[in-house]
C-alpha positions in Angstrom: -4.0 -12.5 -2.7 -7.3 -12.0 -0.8 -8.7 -9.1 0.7 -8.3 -10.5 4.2 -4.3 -11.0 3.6 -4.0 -7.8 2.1 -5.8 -6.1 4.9 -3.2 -8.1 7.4 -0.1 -7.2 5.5 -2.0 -3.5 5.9 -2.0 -4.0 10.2 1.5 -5.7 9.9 2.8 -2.7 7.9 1.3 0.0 10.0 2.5 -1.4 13.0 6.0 -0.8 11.9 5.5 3.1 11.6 7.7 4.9 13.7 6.4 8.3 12.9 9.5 9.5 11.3 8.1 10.6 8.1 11.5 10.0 6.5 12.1 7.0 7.4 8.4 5.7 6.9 8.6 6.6 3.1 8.8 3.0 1.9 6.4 1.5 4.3 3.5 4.2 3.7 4.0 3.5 -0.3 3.6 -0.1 0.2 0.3 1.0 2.5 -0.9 2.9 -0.1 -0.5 0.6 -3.5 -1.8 -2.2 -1.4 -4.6 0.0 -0.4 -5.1 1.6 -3.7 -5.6 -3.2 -4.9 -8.3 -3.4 -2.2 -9.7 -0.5 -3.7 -9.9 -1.5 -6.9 -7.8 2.0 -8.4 -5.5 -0.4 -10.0 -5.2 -4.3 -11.6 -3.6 -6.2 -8.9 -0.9 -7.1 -11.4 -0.6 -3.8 -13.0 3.3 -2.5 -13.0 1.3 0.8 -13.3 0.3 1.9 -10.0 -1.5 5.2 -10.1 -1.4 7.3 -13.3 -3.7 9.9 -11.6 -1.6 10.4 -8.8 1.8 9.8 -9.9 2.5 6.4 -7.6 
């Protein structure tokens, strides 16, 4: 996957916040591990996420 589609499914995720922490749980975790691929904090087929932060 490119940066470019990552980045959309990014906007496409955010835009389904509602602001209920609760019920944004999933959502913000799939934010941040496709955040953490653009980044380059993990392989983008790792089934490790973050070892540093516990993800």
């Amino acid at each position: 996957m490119s940066t470019a589609e990552i980045q959309s499914k990014i906007d496409d995720l955010k835009s389904k916040l509602s602001g209920d922490m609760m019920k944004d749980m999933e959502i913000r975790d799939q934010i941040h591990n496709l955040e953490m691929t653009i980044n380059g904090v993990k392989p983008e087929d790792s089934h490790f996420d973050c070892i540093g932060c516990g993800s």
